[in-house]
N, C-alpha and C positions, 0 to 999 in steps of 0.2 A: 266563502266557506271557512269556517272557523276550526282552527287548529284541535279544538275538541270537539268537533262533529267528527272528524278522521280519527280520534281518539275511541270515542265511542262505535263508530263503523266497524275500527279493527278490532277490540273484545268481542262485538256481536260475532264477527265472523272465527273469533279464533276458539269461544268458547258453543256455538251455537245454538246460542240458546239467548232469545231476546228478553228476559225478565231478569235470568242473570247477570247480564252485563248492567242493566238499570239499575240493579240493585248496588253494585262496585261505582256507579256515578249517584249513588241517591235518590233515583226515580222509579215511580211506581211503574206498574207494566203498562197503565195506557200513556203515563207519562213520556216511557220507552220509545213504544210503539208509536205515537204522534211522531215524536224525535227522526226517527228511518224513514217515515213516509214523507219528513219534510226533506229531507237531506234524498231523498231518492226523488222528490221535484225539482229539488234543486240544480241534480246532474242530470233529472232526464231519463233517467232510465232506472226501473226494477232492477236491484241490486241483490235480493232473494227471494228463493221460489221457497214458500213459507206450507209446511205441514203444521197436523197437531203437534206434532213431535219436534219438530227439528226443523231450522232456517238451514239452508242450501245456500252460496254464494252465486249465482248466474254469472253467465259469460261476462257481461259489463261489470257484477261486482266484485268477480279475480281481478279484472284488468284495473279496478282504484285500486283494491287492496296492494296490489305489488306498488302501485306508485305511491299509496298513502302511506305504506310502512316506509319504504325511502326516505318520504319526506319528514315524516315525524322522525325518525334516523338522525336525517340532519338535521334539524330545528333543534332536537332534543341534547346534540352534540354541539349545536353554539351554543344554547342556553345553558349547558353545565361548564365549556371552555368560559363563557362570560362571569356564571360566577365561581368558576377558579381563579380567575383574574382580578377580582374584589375581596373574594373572603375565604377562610379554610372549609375546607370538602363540608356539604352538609345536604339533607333532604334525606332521603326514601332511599335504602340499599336494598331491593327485593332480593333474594337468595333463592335458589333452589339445591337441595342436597339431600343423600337418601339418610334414612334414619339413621345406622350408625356413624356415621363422621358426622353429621352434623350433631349429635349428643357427644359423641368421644371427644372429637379435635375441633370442635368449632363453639358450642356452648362455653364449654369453661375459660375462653377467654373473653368473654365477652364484655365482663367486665371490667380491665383493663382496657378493653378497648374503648369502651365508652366514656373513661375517664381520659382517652387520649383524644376522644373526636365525640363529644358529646351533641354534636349537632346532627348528626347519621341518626337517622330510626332504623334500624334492620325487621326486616319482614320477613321471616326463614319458609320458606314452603318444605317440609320433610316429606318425601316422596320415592317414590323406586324408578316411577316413572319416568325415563327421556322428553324432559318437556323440551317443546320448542321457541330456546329465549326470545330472536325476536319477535315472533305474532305473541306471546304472551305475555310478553313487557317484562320481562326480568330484565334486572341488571349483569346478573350472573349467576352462573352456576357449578357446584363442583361435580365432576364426574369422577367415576371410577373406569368407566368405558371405552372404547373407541373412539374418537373422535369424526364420527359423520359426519359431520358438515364442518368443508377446508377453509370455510370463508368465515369461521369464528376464529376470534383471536383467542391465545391460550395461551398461560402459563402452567410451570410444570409446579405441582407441589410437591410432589416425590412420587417413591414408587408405591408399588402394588401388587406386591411377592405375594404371593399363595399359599399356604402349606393344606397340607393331610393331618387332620387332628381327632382327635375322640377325650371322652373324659378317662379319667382315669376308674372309673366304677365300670365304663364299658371294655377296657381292656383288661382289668381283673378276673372280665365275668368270660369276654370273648378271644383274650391274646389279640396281639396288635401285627396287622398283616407288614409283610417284608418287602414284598414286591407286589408289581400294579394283576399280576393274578393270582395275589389272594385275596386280591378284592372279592371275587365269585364266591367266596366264602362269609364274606361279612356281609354286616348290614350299613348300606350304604345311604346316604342320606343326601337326596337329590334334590335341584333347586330349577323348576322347567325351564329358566333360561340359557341353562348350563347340563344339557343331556350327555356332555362326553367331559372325557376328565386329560392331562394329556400330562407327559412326564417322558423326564429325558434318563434316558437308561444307557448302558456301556454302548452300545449298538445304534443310538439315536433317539429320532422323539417313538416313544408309546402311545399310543392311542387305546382309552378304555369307554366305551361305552355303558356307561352308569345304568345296570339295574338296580334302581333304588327300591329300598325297604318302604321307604316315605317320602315324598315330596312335596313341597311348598311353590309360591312362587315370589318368598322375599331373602334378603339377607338376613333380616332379625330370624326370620322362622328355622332355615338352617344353625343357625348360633344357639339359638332356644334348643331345639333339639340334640345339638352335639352337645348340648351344655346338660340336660337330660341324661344323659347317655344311651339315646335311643342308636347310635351307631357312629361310623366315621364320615366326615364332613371334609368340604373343600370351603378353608375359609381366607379369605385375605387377614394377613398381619396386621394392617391397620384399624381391625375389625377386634383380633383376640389378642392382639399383645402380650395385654395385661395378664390373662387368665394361662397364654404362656409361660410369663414369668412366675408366677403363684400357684403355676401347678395346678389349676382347677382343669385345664387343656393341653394332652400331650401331643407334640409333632410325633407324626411315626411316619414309615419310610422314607429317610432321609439320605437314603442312596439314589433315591428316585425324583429328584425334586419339583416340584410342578413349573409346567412351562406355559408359553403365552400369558404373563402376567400383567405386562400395561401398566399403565402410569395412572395416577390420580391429578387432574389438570381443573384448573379455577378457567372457564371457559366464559367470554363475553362478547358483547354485537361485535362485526365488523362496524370499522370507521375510521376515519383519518387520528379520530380523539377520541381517549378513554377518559370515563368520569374522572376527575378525584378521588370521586367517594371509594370508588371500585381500584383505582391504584392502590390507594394506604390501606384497603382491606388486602386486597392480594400481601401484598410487600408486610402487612403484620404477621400474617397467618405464617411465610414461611419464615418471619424472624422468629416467630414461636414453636416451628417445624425443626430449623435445624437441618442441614447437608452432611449426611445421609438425615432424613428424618426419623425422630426419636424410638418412631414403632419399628424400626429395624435394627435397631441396637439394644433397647432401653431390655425387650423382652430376654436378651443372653446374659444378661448380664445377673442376673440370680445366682 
């Protein structure tokens, strides 16, 4: 069995969809489809229960996939420890990150970077989405989020402080609320991931259950909006920095400060060894971030 049949296997199964993964290897869909039928004579056994719709993985085809992801794991970790050991970092840095950090903090340097490691192609997937690096072949990805799964390695690239903001057209028009119950008065601007809002007051945390005016279900859509001044928003700093310091976005209650904020982490596979390629990106990004990084400073300082 050929290290790119297990290659092909696991896209069929992670995106479920057999024409699509043929198409990411260059094969038409009966070209695909011969492919699975040969490699499921190979083991022996139907490896998906096939609709018009959608491949299923069957009991025998979970039980390769966990072993073939493993194994490409490890193969995939000698073949890059071997060629760090010959030449500087280079090949395919797949990315995953949601739209704004990856336009804010991660596009503009890109070309710097390039000039320092011109051998790297970067592949940026811009997404909101929680993808799952390893069944879907990232090298890495940055979050804003929790960290679910303990078996990914991760570094910190800073934080992920919160505030309560509005434009300044919508507090002209509505006055800007003081504390977390004048929210009931305003118009609140909701993101359905995030249906409660939480903030630490003289007395502890607050808890406010967001009736919003309007909801979305991304970061750009709330930003768009507060930036509208369709009402008040919960945005993370490394998101509105800028439009803090320029005054296009004003912090308001700031006796209240938002809490449960979380870190922003460059997360990648478990493994004894990390690419190259994936070190000298991590290790650029926060020589270019700065401790504290810049979106928590850079915005006070107007």
């Amino acid at each position: 069995m050929r290290l790119d049949d297990l290659r092909f296997f696991s896209r069929v199964a992670a995106l479920g969809n057999l024409s699509a993964a043929g198409r990411e290897f260059g094969l038409s869909p009966s070209a695909a489809s011969s492919r699975l039928t040969a490699l499921e004579r190979e083991v022996g056994a139907q490896l998906f229960a096939r609709t018009t719709r959608r491949l299923t993985l069957t009991e025998a085809g979970q039980i390769l996939l966990d072993h073939a992801v493993a194994a490409l794991r490890e193969m995939d970790a000698a073949l890059d420890q071997l060629e760090a050991s010959n030449e500087a970092p280079r090949g395919k840095l797949k990315i995953s990150t949601n739209m704004y950090f990856g336009r804010k903090h991660v596009l503009p340097y890109l070309v710097e970077f390039r000039a320092l490691y011109p051998d790297i192609r970067i592949d940026m997937d811009f997404t909101d989405r929680l993808v799952d690096i390893v069944a879907e072949g990232y090298d890495m990805a940055i979050r804003g989020a929790p960290l679910a799964d303990s078996t990914l390695k991760a570094r910190k690239l800073g934080s992920n402080k919160r505030v309560l903001c509005a434009s300044p057209d919508y507090i002209d028009r509505r006055g800007a609320p003081s504390c977390p119950s004048d929210l009931v008065n305003h118009d609140c601007i909701g993101i359905s991931s995030m249906p409660v809002w939480y903030f630490n007051g003289p007395d502890g945390e607050i808890t406010h259950q967001v009736a919003a005016f309007i909801t979305g279900d991304t970061s750009d859509f709330s930003y768009d909006a507060a930036m509208c001044g369709l009402g008040v928003s919960l945005k993370s700093i490394a998101h509105i920095w800028e439009d803090l310091r320029d005054g296009r976005l004003v912090e308001v209650m700031q006796d209240y400060p938002v809490v449960r904020e979380g870190a922003i982490w460059a997360v990648y596979p478990p493994g004894k060894f990390t690419p190259p390629k994936v070190t000298v990106f991590v290790d650029f990004l926060l020589s270019k971030y700065g401790r504290p990084p810049y979106w928590e400073t850079d915005y006070r300082t107007a």
